[in-house]
C-alpha positions in Angstrom: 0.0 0.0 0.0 1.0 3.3 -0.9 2.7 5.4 1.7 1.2 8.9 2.7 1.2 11.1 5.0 -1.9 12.5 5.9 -2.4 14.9 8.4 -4.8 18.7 8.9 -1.8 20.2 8.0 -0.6 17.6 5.1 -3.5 17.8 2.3 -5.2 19.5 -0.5 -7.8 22.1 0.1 -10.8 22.4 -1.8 -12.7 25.5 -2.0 -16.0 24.5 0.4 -18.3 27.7 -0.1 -21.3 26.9 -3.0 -21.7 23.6 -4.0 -24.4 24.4 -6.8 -23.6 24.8 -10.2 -26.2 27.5 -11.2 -25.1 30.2 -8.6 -21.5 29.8 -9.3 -22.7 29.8 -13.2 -25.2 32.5 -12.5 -22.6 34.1 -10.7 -20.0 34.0 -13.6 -22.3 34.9 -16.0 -23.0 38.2 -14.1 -19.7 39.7 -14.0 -18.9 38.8 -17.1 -21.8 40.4 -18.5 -20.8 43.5 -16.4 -19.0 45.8 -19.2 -18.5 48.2 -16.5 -17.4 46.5 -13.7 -19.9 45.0 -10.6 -20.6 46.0 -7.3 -20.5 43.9 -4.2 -23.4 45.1 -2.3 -25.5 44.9 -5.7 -24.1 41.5 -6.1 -25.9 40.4 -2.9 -29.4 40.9 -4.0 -29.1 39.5 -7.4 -27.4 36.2 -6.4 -27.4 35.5 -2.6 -31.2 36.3 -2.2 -33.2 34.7 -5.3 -32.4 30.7 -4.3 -33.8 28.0 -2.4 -32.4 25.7 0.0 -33.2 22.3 -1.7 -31.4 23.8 -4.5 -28.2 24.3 -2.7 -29.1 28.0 -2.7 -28.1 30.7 0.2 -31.6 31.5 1.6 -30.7 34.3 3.7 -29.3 37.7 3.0 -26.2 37.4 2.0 -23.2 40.1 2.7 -20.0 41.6 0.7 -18.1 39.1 2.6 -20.2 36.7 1.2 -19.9 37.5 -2.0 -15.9 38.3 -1.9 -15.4 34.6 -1.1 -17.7 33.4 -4.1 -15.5 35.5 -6.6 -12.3 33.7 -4.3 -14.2 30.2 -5.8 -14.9 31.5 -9.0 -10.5 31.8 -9.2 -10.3 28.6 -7.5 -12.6 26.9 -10.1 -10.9 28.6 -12.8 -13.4 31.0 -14.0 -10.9 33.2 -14.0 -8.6 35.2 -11.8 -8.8 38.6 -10.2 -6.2 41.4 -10.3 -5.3 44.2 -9.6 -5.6 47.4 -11.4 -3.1 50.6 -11.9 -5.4 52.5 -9.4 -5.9 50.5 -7.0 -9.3 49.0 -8.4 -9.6 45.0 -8.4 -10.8 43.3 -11.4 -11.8 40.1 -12.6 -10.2 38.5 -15.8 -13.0 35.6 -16.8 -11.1 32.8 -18.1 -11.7 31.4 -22.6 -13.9 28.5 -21.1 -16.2 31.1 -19.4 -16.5 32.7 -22.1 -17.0 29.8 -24.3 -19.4 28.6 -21.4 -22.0 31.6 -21.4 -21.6 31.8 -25.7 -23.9 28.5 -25.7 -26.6 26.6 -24.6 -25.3 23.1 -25.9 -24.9 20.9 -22.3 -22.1 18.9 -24.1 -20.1 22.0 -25.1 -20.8 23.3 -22.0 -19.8 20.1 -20.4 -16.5 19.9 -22.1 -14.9 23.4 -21.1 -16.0 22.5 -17.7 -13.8 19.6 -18.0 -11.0 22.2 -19.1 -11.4 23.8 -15.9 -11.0 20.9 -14.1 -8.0 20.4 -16.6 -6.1 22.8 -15.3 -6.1 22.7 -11.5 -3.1 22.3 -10.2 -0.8 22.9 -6.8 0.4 25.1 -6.3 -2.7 27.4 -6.5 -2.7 31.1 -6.6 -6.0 31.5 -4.8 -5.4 28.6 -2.7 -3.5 27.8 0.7 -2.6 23.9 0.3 1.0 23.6 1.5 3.7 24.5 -0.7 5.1 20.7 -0.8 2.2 19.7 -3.5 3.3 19.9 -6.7 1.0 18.5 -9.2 -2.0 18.9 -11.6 -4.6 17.2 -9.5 -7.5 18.0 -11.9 -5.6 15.9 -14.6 -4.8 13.5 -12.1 -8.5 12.7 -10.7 -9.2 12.6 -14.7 -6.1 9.9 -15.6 -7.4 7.6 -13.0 -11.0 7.7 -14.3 -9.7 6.7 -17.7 -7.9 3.5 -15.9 -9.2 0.6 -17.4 -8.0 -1.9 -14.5 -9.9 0.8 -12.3 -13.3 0.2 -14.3 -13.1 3.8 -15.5 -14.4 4.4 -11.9 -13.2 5.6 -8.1 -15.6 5.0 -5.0 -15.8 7.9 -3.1 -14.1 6.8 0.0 -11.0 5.6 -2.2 -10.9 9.0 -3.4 -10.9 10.5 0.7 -8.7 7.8 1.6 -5.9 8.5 -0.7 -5.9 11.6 -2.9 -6.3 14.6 -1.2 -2.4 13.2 0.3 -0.7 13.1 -3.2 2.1 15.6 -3.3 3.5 14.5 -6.2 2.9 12.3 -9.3 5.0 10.5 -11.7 4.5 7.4 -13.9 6.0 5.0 -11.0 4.1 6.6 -8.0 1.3 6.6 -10.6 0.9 2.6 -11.0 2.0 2.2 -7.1 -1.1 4.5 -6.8 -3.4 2.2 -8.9 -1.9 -0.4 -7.4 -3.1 0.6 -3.7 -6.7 1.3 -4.8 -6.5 -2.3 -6.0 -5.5 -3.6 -3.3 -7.7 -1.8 -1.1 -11.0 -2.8 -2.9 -10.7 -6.1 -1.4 -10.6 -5.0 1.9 -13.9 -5.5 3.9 -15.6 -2.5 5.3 -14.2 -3.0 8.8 -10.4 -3.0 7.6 -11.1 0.0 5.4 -12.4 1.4 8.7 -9.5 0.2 10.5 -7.2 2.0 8.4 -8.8 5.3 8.7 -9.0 5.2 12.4 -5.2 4.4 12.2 -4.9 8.2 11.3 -4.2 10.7 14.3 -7.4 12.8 14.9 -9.1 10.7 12.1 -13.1 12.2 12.8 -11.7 15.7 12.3 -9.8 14.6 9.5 -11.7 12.5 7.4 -14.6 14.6 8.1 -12.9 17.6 6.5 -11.7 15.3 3.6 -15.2 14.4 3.1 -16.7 17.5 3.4 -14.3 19.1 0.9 -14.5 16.3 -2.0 -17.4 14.8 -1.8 -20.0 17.5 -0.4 -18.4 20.2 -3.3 -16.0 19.4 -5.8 -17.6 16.3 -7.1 -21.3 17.4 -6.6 -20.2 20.7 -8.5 -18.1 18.9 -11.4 -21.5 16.4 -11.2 -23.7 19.6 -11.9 -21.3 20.8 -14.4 -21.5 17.2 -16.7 -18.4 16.1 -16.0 -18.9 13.6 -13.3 -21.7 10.9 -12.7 -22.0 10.5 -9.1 -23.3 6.6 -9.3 -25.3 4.5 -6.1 -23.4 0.9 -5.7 -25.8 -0.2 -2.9 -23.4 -3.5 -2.6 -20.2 -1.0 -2.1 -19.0 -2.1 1.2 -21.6 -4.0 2.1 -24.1 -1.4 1.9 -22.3 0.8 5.1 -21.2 4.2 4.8 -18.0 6.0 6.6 -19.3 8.6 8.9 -16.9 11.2 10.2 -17.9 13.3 13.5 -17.3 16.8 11.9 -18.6 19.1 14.3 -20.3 19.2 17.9 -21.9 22.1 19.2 -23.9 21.7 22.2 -26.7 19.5 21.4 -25.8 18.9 17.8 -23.6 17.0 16.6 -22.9 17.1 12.3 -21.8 14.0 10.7 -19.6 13.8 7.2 -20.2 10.7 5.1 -19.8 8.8 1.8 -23.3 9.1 0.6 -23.3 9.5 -3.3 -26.2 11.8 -2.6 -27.9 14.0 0.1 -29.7 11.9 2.2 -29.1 8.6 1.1 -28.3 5.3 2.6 -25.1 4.4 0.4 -22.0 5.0 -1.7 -21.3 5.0 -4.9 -18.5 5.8 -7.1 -17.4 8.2 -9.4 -17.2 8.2 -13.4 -16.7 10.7 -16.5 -20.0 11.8 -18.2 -20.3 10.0 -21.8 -20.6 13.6 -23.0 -17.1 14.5 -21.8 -14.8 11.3 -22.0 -13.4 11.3 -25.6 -12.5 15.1 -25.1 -10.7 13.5 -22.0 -9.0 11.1 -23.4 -7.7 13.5 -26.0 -6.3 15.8 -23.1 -4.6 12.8 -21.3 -3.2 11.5 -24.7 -1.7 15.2 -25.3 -0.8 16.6 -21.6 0.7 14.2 -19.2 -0.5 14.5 -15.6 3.0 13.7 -14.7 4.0 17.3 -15.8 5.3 19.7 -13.4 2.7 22.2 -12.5 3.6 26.0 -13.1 4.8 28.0 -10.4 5.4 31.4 -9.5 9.1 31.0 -9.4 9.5 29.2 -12.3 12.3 29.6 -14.6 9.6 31.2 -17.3 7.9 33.0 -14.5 8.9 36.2 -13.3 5.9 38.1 -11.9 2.7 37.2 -10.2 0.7 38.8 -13.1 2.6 36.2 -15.0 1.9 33.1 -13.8 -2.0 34.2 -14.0 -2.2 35.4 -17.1 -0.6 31.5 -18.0 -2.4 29.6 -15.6 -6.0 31.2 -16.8 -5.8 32.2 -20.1 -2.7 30.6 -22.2 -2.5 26.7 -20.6 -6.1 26.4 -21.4 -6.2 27.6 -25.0 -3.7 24.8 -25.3 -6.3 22.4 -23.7 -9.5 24.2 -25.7 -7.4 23.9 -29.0 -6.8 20.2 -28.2 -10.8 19.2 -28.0 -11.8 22.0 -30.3 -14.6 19.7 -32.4 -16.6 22.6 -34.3 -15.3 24.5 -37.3 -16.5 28.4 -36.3 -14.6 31.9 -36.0 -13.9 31.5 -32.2 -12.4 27.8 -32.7 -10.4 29.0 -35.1 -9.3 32.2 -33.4 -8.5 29.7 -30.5 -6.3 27.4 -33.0 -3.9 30.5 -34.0 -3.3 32.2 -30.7 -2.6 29.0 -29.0 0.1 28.1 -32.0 1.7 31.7 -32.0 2.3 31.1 -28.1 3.4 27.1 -28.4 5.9 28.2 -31.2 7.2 31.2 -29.4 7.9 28.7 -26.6 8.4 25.4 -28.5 9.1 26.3 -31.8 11.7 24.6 -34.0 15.5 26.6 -33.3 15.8 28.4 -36.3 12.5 30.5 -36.0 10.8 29.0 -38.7 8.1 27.7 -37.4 7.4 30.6 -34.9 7.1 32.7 -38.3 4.9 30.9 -39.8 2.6 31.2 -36.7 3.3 34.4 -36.3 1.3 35.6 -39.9 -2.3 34.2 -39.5 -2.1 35.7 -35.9 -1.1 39.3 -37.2 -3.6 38.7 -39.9 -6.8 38.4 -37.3 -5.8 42.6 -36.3 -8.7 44.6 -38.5 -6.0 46.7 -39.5 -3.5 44.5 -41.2 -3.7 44.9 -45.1 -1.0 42.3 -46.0 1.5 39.8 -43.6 4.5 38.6 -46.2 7.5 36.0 -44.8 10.6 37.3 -45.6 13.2 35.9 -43.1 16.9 35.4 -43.8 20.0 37.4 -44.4 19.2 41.0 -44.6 15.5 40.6 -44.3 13.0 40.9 -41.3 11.7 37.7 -40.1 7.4 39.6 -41.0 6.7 42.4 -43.0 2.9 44.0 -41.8 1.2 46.3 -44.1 -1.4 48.1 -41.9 -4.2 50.6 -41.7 -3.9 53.5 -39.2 -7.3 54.5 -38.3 -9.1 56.8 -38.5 -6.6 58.5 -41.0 -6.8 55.1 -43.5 -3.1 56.0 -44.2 -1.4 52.7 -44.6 2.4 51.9 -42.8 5.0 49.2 -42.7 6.2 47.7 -39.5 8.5 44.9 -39.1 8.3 41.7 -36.8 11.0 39.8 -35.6 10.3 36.6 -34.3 12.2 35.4 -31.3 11.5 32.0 -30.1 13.2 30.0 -26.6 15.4 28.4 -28.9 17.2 31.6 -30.0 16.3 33.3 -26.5 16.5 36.5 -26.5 19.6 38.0 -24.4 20.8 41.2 -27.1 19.5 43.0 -29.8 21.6 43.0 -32.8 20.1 46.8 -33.2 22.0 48.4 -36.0 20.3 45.2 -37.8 16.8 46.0 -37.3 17.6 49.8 -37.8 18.6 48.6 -41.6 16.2 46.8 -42.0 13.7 49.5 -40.8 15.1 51.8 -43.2 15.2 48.7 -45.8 11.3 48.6 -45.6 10.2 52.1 -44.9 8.7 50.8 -42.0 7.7 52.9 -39.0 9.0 50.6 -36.1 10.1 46.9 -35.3 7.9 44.8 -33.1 9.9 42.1 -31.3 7.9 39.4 -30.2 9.1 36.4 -27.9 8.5 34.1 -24.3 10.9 36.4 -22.6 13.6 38.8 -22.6 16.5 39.2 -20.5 17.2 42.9 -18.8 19.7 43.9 -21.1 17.3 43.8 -23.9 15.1 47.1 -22.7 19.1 49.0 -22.6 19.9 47.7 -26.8 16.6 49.0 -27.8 16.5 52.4 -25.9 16.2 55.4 -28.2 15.8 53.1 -31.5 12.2 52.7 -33.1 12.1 49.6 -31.7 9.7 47.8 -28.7 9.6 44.2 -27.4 6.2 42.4 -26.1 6.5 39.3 -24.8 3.6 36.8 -27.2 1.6 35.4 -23.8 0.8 38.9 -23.5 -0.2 39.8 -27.0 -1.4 36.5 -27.7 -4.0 37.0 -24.6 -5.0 40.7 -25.9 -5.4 39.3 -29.6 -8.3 36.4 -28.6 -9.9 38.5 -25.7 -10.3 41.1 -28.7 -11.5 38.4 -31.3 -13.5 36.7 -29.1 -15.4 39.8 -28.1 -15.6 41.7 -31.0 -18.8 41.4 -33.7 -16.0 41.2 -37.0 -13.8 37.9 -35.1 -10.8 40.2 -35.4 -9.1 42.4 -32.9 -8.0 45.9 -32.4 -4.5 47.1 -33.7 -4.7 50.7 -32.9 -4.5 51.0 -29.2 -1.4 48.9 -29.4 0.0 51.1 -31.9 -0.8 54.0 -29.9 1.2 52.4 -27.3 4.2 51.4 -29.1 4.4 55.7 -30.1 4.3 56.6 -26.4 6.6 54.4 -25.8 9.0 53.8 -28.7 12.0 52.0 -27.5 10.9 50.0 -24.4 9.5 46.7 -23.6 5.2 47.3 -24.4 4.3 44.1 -22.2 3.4 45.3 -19.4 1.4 48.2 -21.3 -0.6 45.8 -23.3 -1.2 43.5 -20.3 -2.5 46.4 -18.5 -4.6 47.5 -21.7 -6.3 44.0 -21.5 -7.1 44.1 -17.8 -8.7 47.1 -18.1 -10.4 47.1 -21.2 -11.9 43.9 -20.2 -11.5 43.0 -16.5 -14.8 43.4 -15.0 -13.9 46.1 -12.1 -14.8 44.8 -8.2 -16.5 48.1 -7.1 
């Protein structure tokens, strides 16, 4: 049998505020639908007050503080993330599946980018406090074990308490030890499964906890959001359920147990929805769950801003990319931002490939007359024939392609300034993962900025996306890159995006 430690102190922690899929939804859908920005107070009325109780609906009046922690589940769900604004303001940045989410009314579509945001949770969490020694992408874990064959495509509820909210790590050996123990552990008989949890120090307080957290929310929510069936097995340990003290107050005393449902008299186990298992498999296949998470102090990572606007909006393009099934603008808007970003990361050495991703990404701006590859010696790696509105006078600009492979620690300046000249062009764009700090000194004074293509990639398809045409904006960039000629433009354009379509926590 696997061992774990397991412990109050040692073990995931699931966000244990709304278990119901339609106020979380509803809740979403609200601020998201908020072009300028919501209040808390008037928050309160429209979502705390309207519910009932057999619904899993907050009966009674709700407050701020109420409503503060549902946007904290909203981030811990990945619905997106909140941030903070130049002045002072707090916003919220909904994540592509919301979006995709509250664009349709098919369940199955629906389904499947709620499978995405189960995708993506991970440890470490930024709006979490599970200790810093789990490292892992639980979401894809839970998912890789439901795909198990030898586990019947299937996990009973108490196997899930009993052994994965203590998984600090994951890797193809602890992995089959893993599947190994849950084997070994369904032939135990109800009493030694007991046993074993009461071998745990403080095991009511514990277990109940565990129970409350995974069973009572996140697989009732992910059940409410088609991702999960939540099955009876009325023969599952005889027909007993584990039954936790979690609380005693006076004269009442509240019990946690395995029930696969409110009120009822036995287990059951867990499985993926029809709806959602081939998109599954097809994430599994492509993204290992034996991947180290991202972290803040990563070697790619160098800001907090940056590990959000990864986490929430460029790791799951990947993932929605992956399943895309339908051939529409947005699925294809999703297709070329999410290669622009891979290649600038990923991309073959010589730049090539980035290049090539680079031109149908510049080509989804409403401004851009003509993209032509040029590359090679004495060339620009992209030559951009654009629009400047609302003059209509049209401009040059060059873009050089930088990718990981050829990272970016000096610019060859005198270079780009001939090939400026070369084209007519107005400025050079550098665009690439990352830059090193002596990049912003080469470029000073020189028509020349650098953005960093998570950035611009996340401006491009929040603009697309939104936008009636499918195509995004070119002239507010460009009116940065003139106010700021010769200086890194990321944190400008990340700033544009936040505000332009954060929904501001007023």
């Amino acid at each position: 049998m696997i061992a774990l430690e397991r412990s109050m102190m040692h073990k995931w922690i699931i966000d244990k505020n709304v278990n119901s899929k339609d106020i979380l939804s509803e809740f979403a859908a609200i601020i998201s639908n908020t072009p300028n920005g919501f209040n808390l107070e008037d928050m309160v009325s429209r979502t705390v007050t309207q519910g009932r109780t057999n619904e899993g609906y907050y009966a009674e009046r709700g407050s701020t503080i109420t409503i503060g922690v549902r946007l904290l589940q909203a981030c811990f769900y990945m619905f997106g993330y909140s941030t903070n604004l130049e002045d002072g303001k707090k916003a919220f940045m909904p994540s592509p599946m919301t979006l995709n989410i509250l664009s349709t009314e098919d369940r199955t579509e629906q389904a499947k980018n709620y499978l995405v945001n189960l995708f993506c949770m991970q440890y470490p969490h930024p709006f979490d406090w599970t200790p810093e020694c789990f490292k892992l992408y639980f979401g894809r874990l839970i998912i890789k074990l439901l795909l198990d064959a030898r586990l019947q495509y299937r996990l009973y509820i108490d196997e899930f308490v009993w052994f994965l909210p203590f998984i600090e790590t994951i890797d193809h050996e602890k992995y089959e030890e893993l599947v190994a123990s849950i084997l070994e552990y369904r032939t135990y008989t109800y009493d030694e499964k007991l046993a074993l949890f009461q071998s745990v120090e403080d095991y009511e307080k514990l277990f109940a906890n565990v129970l409350h957290e995974i069973n009572y929310y996140l697989l009732r929510l992910f059940k409410d959001f088609g991702v999960f069936n939540l099955v009876s097995d009325a023969a599952h340990n005889g027909g007993r359920l584990f039954r936790f003290l979690h609380s005693n107050t006076g004269n009442t005393s509240t019990y946690r147990n395995d029930a696969y449902q409110s009120r009822k008299k036995n287990s059951g186990y867990v499985e993926l929805t029809d709806e959602v298992k081939e998109a599954a498999q097809s994430l599994i296949d492509e993204f290992s769950p034996f991947d180290s998470p991202s972290q803040i102090d990563g070697i790619e990572i160098f800001t907090r801003e940056d590990w959000l606007t990864n986490l929430y909006q460029i790791e799951p393009l990947r993932y929605l990319a992956c399943i895309n099934t339908n051939v529409d603008r947005k699925s294809e808007i999703t297709v070329i931002v999410n290669e622009m970003v891979r290649a600038s990361r990923f991309g073959s050495r010589d730049g090539k490939e980035f290049e090539e991703a680079l031109k149908p990404f510049m080509e989804l701006f409403s401004e851009t007359i003509n993209v032509e590859i040029l590359s090679g010696a004495g060339n620009t790696d992209l030559l951009c024939t654009m629009e400047e509105l609302p003059s209509e006078q049209k401009y040059n600009m060059n873009v050089e392609a930088k990718t990981r492979g050829t990272s970016l620690e000096k610019v060859d300046t005198p270079r780009i300034n001939k090939h400026i000249r070369k084209h007519g062009s107005k400025f050079c764009i550098i665009v690439a993962p990352r830059f090193s700090r002596g990049v912003s000194d080469d470029i000073n004074g020189n028509k020349i900025v650098t953005l960093r293509a998570e950035e611009f990639g996340t401006y491009c398809y929040k603009e697309c996306t939104s936008s009636r045409t499918g195509t995004a904006d070119f002239s507010s960039i460009l009116n940065i890159i003139k106010a700021n000629m010769g200086t890194d433009i990321t944190t400008k354009v990340r700033i544009l995006t936040e505000s332009r379509y954060g929904l501001v926590v007023r």
